[in-house]
C-alpha positions as a printed Julia matrix, in Angstrom:
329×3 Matrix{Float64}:
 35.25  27.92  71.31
 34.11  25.14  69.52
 36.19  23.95  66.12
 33.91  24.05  62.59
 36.01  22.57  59.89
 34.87  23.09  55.87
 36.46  22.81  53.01
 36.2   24.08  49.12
 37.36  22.13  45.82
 39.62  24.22  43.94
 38.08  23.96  39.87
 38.24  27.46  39.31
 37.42  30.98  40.32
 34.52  31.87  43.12
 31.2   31.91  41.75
 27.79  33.9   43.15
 26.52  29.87  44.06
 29.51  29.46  45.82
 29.48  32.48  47.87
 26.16  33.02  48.69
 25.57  28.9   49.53
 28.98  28.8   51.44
 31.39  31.53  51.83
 29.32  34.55  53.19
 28.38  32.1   55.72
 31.98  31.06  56.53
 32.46  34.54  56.85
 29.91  34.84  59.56
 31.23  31.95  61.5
 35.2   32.91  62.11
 33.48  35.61  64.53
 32.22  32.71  66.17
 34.15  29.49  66.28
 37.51  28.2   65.7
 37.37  27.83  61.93
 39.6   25.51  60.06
 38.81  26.05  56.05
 40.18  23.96  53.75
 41.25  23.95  49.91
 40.26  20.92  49.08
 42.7   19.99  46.18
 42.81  16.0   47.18
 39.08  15.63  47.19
 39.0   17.47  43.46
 41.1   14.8   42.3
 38.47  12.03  43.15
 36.74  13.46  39.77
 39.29  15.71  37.8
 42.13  13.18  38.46
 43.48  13.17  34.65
 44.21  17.06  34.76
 46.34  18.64  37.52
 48.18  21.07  34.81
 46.18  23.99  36.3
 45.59  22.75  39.65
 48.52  25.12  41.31
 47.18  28.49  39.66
 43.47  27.09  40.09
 44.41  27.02  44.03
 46.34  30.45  44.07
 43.04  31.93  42.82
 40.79  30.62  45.1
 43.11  31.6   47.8
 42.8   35.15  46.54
 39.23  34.78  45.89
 38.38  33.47  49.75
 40.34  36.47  51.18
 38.8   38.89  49.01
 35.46  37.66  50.04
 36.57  38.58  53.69
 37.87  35.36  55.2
 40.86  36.26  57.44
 43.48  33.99  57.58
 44.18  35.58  61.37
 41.03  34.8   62.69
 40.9   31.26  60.71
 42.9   28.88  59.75
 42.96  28.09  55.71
 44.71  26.05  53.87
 45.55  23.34  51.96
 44.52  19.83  52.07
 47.49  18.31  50.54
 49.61  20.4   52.55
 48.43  18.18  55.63
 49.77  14.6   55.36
 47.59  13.78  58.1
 44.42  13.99  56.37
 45.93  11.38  53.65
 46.98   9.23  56.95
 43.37   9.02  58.65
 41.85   8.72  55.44
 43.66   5.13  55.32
 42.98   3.94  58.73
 39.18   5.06  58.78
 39.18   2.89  55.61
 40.59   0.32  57.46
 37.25   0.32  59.34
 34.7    1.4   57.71
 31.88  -0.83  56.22
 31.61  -1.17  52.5
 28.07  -1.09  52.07
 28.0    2.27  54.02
 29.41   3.82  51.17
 27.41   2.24  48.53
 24.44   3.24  50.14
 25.16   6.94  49.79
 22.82   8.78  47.79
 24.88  11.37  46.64
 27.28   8.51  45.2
 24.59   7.7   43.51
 23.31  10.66  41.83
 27.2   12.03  40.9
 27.46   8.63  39.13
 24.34   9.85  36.91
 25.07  13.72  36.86
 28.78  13.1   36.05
 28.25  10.39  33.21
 31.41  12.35  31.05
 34.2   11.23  33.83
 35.02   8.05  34.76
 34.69   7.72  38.12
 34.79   3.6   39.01
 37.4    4.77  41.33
 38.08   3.68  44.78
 38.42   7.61  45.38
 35.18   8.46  44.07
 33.28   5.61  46.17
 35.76   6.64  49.25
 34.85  10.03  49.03
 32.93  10.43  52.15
 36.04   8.53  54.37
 38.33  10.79  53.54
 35.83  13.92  53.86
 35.8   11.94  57.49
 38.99  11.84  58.12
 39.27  16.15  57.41
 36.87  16.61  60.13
 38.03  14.62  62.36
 41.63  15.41  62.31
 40.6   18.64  63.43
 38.16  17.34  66.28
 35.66  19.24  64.72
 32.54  19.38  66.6
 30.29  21.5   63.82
 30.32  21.04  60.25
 28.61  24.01  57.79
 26.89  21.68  55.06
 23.9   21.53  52.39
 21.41  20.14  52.57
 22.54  17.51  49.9
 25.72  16.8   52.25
 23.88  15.45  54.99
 24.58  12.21  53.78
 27.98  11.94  53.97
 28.48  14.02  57.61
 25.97  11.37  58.67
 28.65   8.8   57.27
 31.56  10.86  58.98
 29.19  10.33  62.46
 29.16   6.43  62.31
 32.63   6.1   61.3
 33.97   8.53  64.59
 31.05   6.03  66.63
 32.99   2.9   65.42
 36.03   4.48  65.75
 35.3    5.19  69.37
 33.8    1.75  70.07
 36.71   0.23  68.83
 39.58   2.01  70.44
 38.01   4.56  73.06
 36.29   7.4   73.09
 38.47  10.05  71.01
 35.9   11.59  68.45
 33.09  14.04  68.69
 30.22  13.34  66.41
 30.01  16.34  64.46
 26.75  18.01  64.13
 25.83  20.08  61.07
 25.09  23.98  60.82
 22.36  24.44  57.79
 22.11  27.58  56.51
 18.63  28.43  54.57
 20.0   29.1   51.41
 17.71  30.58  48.34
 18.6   28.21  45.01
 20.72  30.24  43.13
 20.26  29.6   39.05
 22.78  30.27  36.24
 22.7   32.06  32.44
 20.45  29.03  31.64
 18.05  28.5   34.64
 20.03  25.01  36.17
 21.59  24.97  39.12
 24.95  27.79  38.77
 28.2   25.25  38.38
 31.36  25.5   37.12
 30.75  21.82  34.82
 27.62  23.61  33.28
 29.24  26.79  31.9
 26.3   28.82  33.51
 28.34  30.76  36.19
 28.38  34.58  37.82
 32.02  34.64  38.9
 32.99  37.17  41.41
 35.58  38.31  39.91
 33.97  38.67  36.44
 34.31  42.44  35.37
 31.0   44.75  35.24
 30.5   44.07  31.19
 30.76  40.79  31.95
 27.97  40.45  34.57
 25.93  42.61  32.94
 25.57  40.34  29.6
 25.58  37.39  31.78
 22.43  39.09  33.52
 20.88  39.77  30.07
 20.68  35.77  29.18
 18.84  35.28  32.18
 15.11  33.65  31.19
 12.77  35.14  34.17
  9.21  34.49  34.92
  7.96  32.26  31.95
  4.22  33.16  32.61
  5.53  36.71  32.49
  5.13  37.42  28.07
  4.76  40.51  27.97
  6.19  43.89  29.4
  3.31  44.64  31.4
  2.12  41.42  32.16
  2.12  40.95  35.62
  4.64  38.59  37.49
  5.88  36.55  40.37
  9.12  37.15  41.61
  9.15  34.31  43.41
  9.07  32.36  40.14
 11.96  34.62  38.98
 15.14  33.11  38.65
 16.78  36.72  39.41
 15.02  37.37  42.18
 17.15  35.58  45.04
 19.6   37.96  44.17
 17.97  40.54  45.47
 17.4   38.41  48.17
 21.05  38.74  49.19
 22.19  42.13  48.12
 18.88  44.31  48.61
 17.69  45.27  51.4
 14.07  45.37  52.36
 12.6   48.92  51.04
 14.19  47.54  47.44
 12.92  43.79  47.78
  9.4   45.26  48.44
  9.82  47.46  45.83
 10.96  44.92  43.15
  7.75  42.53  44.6
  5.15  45.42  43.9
  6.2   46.14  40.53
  6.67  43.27  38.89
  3.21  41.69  40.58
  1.6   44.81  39.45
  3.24  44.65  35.88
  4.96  47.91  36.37
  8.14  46.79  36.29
  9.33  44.61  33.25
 11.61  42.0   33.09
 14.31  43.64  31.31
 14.24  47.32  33.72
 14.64  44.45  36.17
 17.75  43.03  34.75
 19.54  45.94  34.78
 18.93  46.77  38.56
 20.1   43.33  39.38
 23.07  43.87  37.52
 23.91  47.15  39.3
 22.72  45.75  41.98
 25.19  43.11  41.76
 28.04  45.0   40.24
 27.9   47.65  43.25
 27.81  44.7   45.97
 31.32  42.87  44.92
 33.01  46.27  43.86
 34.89  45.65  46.98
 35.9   42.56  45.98
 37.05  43.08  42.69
 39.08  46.19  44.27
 40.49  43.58  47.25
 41.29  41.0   44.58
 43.46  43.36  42.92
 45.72  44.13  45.64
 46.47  40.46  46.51
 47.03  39.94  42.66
 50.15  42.47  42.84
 52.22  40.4   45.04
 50.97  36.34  44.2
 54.0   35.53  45.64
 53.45  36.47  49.18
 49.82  35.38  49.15
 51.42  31.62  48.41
 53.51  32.09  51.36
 50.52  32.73  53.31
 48.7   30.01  52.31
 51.81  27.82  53.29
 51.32  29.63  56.78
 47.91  28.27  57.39
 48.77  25.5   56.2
 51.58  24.99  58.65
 49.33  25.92  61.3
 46.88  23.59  60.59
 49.99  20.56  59.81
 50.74  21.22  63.79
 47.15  20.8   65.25
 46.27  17.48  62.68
 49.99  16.16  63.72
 49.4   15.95  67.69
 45.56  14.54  67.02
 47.37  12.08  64.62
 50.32  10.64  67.25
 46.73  10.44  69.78
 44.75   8.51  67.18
 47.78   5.93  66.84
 48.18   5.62  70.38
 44.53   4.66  70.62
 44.78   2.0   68.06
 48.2    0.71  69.67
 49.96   1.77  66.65
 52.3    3.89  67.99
 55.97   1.35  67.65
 58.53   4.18  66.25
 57.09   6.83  68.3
């Protein structure tokens, strides 16, 4: 089997972007690879560093939220970043070696700088970013790497640092290649991308009521005026969801009438909202039953986490003996 390592900041609940973009993939993949997935609590400090009050609970609900969205922590390993002093360790030798101007040049430095003008991030963390996103995959060995489109960039990064690494001291590291998963754009309440920053988010575990008025702020077609004007649903911002939960007899459905201007836009709210509703009922019902005892989901999480502390440790007494580091050992 070859190893896939990913990883997931934790800044609050699951969201519909997060699932559909990410975590019904992951999902997919533990039937297929050795999976290492990762709560990614060091990386969220690169940006959020001045607030860690809620970081604990923030990373016992995500734990709950991954499981309830049918990642098995027997057929994966998850856990958490911190948990693995190794990752921290890498992170500081890749440094050691990697170029300045490769991260500089990264685009998605760039545009975070721009999109995330309300933090300051002139941080060494922020610029290192990508090294120790490196350093998480390589620990593991990992030879695939699930990633957007926009993340291409810095797995590219995480290739030319495990080249010079390998130059340097021997071969050791794979170059991981990515998996891309087409992906339809999923929009929040106000038509942006859906994000946790821009208070536009679906969150799985949001009740029915919730969803439902969430669903209702949606702004569809904009050529579509009136009722029985007809529309596009590929210009719809609701329509990806059907996408994902409807099957085929339903998206064609959904296609005729609102082309035909049978079907108006807010008949078609309300079926994505059941439609949606009906789809994470299991969730919701999952979530519940790992809320009862949070206790005991911690100590799984510290489980994985062990597991994954083992693995990292034996790759990390390898790595020093490549670089002739290895005195005390």
């Amino acid at each position: 089997m070859e190893t896939i390592l990913s990883g997931i900041q934790p800044t609050g609940k699951l969201h519909l972007g997060n699932y559909i973009g990410a975590i019904k993939n992951w999902v997919e993949l533990q039937e297929k690879y050795r999976c290492y997935y990762m709560i990614a609590d060091l990386h969220s400090l690169t940006v959020y560093y001045t607030n860690t009050e809620e970081l604990r609970e923030n990373i016992l609900e995500l734990y709950i939220d991954l499981l309830s969205a049918g990642l098995s922590d027997e057929k994966s390993v998850i856990f958490l970043q911190s948990g693995v002093p190794a990752h921290s360790q890498l992170h500081l030798l890749l440094s050691m070696i990697t170029p300045l101007g490769w991260l500089e040049r990264n685009p998605t430095y760039k545009e975070k700088i721009k999109e995330l003008k309300q933090y300051e991030l002139n941080t060494y963390g922020f610029l290192g970013y990508p090294v120790l996103q490196a350093a998480d995959i390589l620990i593991y060995k990992a030879q695939k790497v699930p990633v957007g489109q926009d993340q291409i960039p810095h797995l590219e990064i995480t290739r030319e640092i495990a080249r010079r690494f390998n130059y340097l001291y021997g071969e050791y590291f794979p170059e991981p290649q990515p998996i891309l998963t087409p992906v339809p754009k999923i929009a929040g309440t106000d038509g942006k991308k859906m994000s946790k920053s821009y208070n536009n988010a679906i969150y799985m575990s949001d009740p029915p009521e919730v969803i439902e008025k969430k669903i209702r702020m949606y702004i569809t077609d904009t050529k579509k005026i009136y009722k029985n004007d007809p529309g596009n649903p590929e210009n719809c911002t609701l329509f990806p969801f059907y996408k994902i939960f409807a099957d085929k007899e339903i998206q064609k459905e959904i296609i005729s009438g609102c082309a035909s201007g049978k079907l108006g836009c807010v008949a078609c709210k309300k079926r994505a909202s059941k439609l949606i509703i009906d789809a994470l009922q299991p969730f919701r019902e999952k979530r519940e039953e790992l809320k009862k005892n949070k206790k005991q989901v911690w100590e799984r999480l510290k489980a994985g986490t062990e597991k994954a502390k083992k693995v990292a440790n034996t790759h990390l007494e390898e790595i020093l003996e490549k670089m002739k580091l290895n005195f005390m050992r």
